[in-house]
C-alpha positions as CSV (number, residue, x, y, z in Angstrom):
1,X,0.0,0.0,0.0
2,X,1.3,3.5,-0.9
3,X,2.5,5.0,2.4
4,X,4.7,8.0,3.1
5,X,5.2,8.4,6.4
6,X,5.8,10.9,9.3
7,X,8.9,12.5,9.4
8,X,11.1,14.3,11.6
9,X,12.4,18.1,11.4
10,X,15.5,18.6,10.2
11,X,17.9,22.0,9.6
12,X,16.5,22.8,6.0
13,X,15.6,26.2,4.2
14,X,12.2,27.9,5.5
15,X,9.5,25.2,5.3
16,X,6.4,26.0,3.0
17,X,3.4,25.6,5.2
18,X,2.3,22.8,4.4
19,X,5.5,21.5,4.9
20,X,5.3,23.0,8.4
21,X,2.4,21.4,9.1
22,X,3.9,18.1,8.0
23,X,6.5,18.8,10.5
24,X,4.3,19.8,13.7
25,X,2.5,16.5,12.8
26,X,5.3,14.5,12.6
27,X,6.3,15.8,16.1
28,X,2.9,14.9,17.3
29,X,3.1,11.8,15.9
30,X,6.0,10.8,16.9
31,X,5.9,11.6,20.4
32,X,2.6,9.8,20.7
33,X,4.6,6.8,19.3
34,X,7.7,6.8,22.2
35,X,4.7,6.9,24.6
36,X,3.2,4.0,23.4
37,X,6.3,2.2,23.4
38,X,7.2,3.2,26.9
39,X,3.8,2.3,28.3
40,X,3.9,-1.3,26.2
41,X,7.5,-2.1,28.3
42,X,6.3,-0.3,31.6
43,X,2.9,-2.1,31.5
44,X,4.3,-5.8,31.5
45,X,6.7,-5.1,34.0
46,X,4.6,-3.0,36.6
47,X,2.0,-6.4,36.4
48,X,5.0,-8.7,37.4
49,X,6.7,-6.6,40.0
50,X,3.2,-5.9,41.4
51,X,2.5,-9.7,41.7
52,X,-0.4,-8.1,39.7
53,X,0.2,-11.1,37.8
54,X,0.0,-14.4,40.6
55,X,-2.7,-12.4,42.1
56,X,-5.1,-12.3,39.0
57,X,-4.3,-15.7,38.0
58,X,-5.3,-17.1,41.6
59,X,-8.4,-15.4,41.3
60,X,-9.1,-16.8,37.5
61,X,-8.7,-20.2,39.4
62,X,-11.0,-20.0,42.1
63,X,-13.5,-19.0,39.6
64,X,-12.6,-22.5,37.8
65,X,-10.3,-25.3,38.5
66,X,-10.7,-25.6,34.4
67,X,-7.2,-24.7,32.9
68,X,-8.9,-23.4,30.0
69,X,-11.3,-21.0,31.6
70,X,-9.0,-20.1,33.8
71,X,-6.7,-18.9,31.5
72,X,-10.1,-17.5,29.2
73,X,-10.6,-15.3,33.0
74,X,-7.0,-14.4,33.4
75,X,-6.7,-13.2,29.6
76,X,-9.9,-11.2,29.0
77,X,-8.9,-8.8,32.3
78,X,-5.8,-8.4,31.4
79,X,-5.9,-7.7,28.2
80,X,-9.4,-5.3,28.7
81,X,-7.0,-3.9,31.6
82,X,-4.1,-3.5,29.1
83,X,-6.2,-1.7,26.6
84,X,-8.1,0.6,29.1
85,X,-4.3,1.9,30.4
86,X,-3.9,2.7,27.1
87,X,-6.9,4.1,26.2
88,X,-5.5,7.7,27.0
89,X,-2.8,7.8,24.7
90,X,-5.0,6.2,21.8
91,X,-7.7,8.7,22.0
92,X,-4.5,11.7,22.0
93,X,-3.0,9.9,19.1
94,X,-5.9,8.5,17.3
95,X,-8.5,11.3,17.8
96,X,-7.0,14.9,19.0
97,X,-4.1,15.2,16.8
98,X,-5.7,13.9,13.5
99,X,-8.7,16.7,14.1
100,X,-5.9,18.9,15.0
101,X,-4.5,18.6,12.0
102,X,-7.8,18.6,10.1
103,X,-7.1,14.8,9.0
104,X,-9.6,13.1,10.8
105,X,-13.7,13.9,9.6
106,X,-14.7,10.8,12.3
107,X,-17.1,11.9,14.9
108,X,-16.4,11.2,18.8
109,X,-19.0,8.2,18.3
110,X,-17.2,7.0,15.6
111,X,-13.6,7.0,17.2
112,X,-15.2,5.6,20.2
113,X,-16.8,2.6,18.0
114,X,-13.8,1.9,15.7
115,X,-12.0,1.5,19.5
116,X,-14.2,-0.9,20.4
117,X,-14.3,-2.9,17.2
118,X,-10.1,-3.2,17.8
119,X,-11.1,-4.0,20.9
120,X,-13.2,-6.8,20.7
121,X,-11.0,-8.4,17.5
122,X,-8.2,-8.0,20.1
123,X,-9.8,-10.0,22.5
124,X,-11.0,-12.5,20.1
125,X,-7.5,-13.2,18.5
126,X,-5.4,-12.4,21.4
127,X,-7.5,-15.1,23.6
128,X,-7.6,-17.4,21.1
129,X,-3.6,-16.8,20.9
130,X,-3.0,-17.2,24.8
131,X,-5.2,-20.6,24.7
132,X,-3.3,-22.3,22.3
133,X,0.0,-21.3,23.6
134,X,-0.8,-22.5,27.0
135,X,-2.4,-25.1,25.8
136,X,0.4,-26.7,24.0
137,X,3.0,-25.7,27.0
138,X,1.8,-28.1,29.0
139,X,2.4,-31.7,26.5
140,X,4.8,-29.9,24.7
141,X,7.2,-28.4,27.6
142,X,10.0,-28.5,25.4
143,X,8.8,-28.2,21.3
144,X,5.3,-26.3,21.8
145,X,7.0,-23.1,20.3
146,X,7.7,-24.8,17.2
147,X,4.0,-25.6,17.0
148,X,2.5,-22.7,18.0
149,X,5.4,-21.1,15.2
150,X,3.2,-23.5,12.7
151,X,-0.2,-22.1,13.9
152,X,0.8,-18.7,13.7
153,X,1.6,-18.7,10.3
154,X,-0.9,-20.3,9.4
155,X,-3.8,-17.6,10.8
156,X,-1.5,-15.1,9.3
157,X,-1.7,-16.7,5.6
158,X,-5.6,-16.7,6.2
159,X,-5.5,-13.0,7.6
160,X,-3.7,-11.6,4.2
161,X,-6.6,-13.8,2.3
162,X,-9.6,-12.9,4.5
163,X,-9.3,-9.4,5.8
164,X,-9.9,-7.6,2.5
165,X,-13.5,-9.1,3.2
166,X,-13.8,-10.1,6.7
167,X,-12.2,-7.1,8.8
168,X,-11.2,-4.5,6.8
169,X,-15.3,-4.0,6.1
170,X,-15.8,-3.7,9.7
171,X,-14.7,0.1,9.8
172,X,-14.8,1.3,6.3
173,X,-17.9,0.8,3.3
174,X,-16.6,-0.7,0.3
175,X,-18.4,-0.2,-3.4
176,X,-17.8,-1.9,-6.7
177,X,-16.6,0.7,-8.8
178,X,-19.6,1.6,-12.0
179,X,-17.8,1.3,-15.0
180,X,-16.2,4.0,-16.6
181,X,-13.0,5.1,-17.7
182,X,-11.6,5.1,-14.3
183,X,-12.6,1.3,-14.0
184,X,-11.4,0.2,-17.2
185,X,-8.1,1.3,-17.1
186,X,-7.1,0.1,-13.7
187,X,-8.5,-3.4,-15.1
188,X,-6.2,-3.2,-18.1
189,X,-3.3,-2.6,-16.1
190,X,-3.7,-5.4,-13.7
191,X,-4.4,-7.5,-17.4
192,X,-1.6,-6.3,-18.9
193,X,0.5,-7.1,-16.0
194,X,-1.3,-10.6,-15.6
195,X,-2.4,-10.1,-12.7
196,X,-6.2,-11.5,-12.0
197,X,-8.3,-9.2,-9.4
198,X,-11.8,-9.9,-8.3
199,X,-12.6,-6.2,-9.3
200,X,-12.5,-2.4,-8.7
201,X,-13.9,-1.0,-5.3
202,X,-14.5,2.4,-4.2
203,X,-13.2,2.5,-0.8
204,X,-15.2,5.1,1.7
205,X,-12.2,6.7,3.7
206,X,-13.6,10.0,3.5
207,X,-16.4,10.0,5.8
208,X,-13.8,9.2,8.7
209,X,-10.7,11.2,7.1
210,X,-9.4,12.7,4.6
211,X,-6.4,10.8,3.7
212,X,-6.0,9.6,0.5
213,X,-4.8,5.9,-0.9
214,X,-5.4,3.0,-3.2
215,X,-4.3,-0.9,-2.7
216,X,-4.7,-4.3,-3.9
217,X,-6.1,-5.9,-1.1
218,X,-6.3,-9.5,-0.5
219,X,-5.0,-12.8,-2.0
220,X,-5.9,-15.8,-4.6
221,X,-10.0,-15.4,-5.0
222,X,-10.1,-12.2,-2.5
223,X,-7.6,-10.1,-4.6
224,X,-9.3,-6.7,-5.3
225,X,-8.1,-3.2,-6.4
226,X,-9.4,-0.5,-4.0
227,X,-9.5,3.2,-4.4
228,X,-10.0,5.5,-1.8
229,X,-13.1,8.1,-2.6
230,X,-11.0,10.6,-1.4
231,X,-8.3,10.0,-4.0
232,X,-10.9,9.9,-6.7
233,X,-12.2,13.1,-5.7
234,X,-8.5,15.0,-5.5
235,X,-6.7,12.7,-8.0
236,X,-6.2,12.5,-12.1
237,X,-7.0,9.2,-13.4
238,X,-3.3,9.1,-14.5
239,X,-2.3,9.7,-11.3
240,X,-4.4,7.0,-9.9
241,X,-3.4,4.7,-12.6
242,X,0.6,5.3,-11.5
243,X,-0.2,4.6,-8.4
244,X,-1.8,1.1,-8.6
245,X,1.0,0.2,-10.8
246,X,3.0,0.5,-7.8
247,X,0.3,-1.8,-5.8
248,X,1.1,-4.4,-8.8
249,X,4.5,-4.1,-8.8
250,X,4.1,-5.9,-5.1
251,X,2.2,-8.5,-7.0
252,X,4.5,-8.9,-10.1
253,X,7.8,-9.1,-7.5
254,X,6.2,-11.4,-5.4
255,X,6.6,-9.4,-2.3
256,X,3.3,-11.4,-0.7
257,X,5.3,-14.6,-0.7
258,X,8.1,-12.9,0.3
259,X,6.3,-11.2,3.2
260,X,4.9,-14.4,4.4
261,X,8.4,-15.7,4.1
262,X,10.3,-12.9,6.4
263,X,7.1,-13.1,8.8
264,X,7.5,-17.2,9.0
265,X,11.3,-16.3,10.4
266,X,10.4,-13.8,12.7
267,X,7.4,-15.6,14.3
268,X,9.8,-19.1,14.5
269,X,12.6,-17.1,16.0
270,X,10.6,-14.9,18.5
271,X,8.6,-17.9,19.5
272,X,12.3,-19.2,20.2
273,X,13.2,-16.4,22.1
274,X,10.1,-16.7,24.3
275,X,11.0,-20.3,25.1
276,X,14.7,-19.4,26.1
277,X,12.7,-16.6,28.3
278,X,10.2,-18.4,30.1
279,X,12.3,-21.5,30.5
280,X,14.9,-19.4,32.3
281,X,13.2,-16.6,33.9
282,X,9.3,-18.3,35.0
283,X,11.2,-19.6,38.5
284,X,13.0,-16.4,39.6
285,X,10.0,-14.3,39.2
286,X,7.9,-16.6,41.2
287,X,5.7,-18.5,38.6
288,X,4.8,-22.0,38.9
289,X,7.0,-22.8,36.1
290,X,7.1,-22.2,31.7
291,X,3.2,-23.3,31.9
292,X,2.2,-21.0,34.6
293,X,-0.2,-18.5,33.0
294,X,0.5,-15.5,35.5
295,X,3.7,-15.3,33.2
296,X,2.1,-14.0,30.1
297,X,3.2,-10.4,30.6
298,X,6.6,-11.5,30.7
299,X,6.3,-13.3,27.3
300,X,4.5,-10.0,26.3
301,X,7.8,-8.0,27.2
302,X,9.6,-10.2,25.5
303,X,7.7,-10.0,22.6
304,X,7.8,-5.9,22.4
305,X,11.6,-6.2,23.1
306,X,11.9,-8.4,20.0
307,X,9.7,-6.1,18.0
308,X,11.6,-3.5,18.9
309,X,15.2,-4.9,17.8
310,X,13.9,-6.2,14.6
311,X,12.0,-3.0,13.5
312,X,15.2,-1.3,11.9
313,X,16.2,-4.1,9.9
314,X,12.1,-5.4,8.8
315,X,11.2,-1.7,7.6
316,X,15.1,-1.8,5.6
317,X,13.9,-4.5,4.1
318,X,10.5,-3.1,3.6
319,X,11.6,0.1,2.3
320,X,13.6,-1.8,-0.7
321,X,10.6,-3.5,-1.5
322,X,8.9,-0.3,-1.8
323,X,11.8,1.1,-4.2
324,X,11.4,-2.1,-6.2
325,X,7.3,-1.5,-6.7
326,X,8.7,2.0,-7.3
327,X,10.5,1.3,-10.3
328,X,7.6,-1.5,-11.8
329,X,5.3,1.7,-11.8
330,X,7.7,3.7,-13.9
331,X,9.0,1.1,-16.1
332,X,4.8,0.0,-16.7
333,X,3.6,3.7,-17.0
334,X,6.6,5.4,-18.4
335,X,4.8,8.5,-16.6
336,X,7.8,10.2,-14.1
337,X,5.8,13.0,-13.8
338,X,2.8,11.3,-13.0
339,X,4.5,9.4,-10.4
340,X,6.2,12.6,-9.1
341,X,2.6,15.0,-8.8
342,X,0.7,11.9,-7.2
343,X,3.3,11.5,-4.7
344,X,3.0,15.2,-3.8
345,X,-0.3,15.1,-3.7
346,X,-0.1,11.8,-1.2
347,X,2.1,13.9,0.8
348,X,-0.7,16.9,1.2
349,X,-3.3,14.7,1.6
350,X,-1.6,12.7,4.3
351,X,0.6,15.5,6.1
352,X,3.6,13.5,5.3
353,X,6.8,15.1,6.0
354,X,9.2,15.3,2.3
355,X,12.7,15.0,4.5
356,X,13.1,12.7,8.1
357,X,15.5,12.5,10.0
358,X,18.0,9.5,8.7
359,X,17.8,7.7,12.1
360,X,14.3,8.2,12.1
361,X,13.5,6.9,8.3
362,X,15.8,3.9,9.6
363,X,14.1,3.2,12.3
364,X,10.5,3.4,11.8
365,X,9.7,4.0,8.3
366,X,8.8,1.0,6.0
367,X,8.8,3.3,2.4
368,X,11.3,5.4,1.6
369,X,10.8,9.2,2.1
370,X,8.6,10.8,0.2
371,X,11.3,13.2,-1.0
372,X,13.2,10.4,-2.0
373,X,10.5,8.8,-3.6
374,X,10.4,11.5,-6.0
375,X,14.0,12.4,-6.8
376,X,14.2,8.3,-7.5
377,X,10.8,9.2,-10.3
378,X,13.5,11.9,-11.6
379,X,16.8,10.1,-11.7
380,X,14.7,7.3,-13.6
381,X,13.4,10.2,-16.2
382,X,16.9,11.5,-16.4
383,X,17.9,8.4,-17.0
384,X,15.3,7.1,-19.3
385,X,14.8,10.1,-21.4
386,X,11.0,10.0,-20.4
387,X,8.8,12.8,-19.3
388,X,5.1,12.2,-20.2
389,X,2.5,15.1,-20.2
């Protein structure tokens, strides 16, 4: 999916303003994101030195002697606990700054519903999670993180198949696109690239923001071009066209199989790490052993610890992806210029900042910057000889 995201200040000539207000949001953003990370280390810990933990999971079983609803009691107030800590910083980050910053149209009702949608998906997949993981600890002491691995990957090649028409539809409206012009071309690109979709959607951001994007959702018999109504509205059909080349240049490359691939790695070798973890650690901070449930915020921890060392090297990876998807779009179109004024016009749609911060692009960013988006469109003109009207 086309993404330019939010970038740091840097030293640089006068900013224009909306470049300033790329900036200030970038801040915003960004400051919103260290406290999210802070609170997702802190939370974990506080439970465990609290003996939060052995004292909640005592209490799930006196309310069964049932392992399984135990754990079901244990999970759903920690995890409703979890989210209500948290609530705070999602309604700064989610609500206040996007109507700040005039990108968010979505009432207080609908904020508050989309919350609890997440909310409720959470607890359905995260209890579902916890079960199974348990569940396997205790036959499996020393190879159930080798089947869970196998599970894991498994719900997360149905998620890229399903959510297109499963979860995605629970917070946005999706329409089949009338034919038309607009139609028609994006359907002869994705033929001339031989690449089958199950059609053309008009995707309904713009009741909740105005944001702008287009994708290829989905996978096999669920693969579908979207368009956002918001980038119909603001965008040229050429423009629109360049920019689902780009979502088909992840298609042509492979980079679904690819992703599943570099997930598979990540999910065996953090699901490693949490053996090592528990195995070592359950005793000394007073759980009943690896298939004591009370130490689930300590997996949790070790999870976000992971997450966090791997982020700088998954979004490098990502980000030459995105270069790659890049360059299909301008070899397909042959439109540089296209390429270049729909970027810019992504990047005023979405407040996204033209220049970050190197540590911060490397870091957190999982496409390359959107100014070097664009001076990669011109190199390959230069290059090429190719400037289309």
């Amino acid at each position: 999916m086309i993404s330019n995201e939010k970038r740091s200040d840097r030293a640089a000539p006068e900013r224009s303003g909306p470049e300033r207000d790329a900036a200030a949001y970038a801040r915003a953003k960004r400051r919103a994101t260290f406290a999210d990370i802070a609170l997702s280390l802190a939370m974990p810990v506080v439970f465990i030195a609290s003996n939060g933990s052995t004292g909640l999971r005592d209490i799930a079983e006196e309310v069964s002697s049932v392992d399984a609803i135990g754990i079901l009691v244990y999970a759903t107030v920690a995890l409703v606990g979890m989210s209500l800590v948290g609530l705070g910083l999602d309604f700064y980050s989610g609500y206040v700054i996007e109507h700040r910053f005039g990108l968010s149209r979505a009432s207080l009702r609908d904020w508050a519903s989309d919350w609890l949608k997440s909310l409720a998906l959470q607890l359905l997949f995260g209890i579902a999670a916890i079960e199974l993981i348990y569940a396997l600890i205790t036959p499996l002491p020393d190879t159930w993180w080798l089947v869970a691995a196998a599970v894991f990957i498994g719900f997360f090649i149905v998620l890229v198949r399903l959510a297109p028409v499963l979860i995605l539809p629970l917070f946005y409206k999706f329409e089949r696109l009338e034919d038309g012009d607009l139609r028609d071309r994006l359907l002869a690109l994705a033929e001339r690239v031989n690449t089958r979709v199950q059609g053309v959607y008009i995707w309904k951001l713009g009741r909740k923001t105005s944001r702008s994007n287009a994708a290829l959702m989905g996978w096999g018999a669920t693969r579908r071009i979207v368009v956002a109504d918001t980038m119909i509205e603001s965008s040229t059909p050429e423009e629109i066209e360049v920019v689902l080349a780009h979502e088909l240049g992840h298609q042509v490359n492979r980079d679904i199989p690819r992703m599943i691939a570099v997930q598979s790695v990540i999910i065996v070798a953090g699901f490693a790490v949490i053996h090592v973890v528990l195995k070592t650690l359950s005793d000394s901070f007073g759980f009943r052993g690896i298939d004591d449930f009370a130490n689930l915020p300590l997996l949790l921890l070790v999870a976000v610890v992971a997450g966090l060392l791997l982020m700088p090297a998954i979004n490098a990876y990502s980000r030459s992806r995105e270069r790659a998807a890049d360059l299909f779009a301008l070899e397909t179109t042959r439109w540089p210029d296209r390429f270049i004024s729909a970027m810019e016009r992504l990047g005023e749609q979405n407040l996204s900042e033209k220049d970050p911060h190197p540590v911060m692009e490397f870091i957190f960013h999982s496409h390359p910057s959107l100014g070097k988006r664009i001076e990669f469109a011109k190199r390959w003109a230069a290059d090429a000889g190719e400037s289309k009207p």
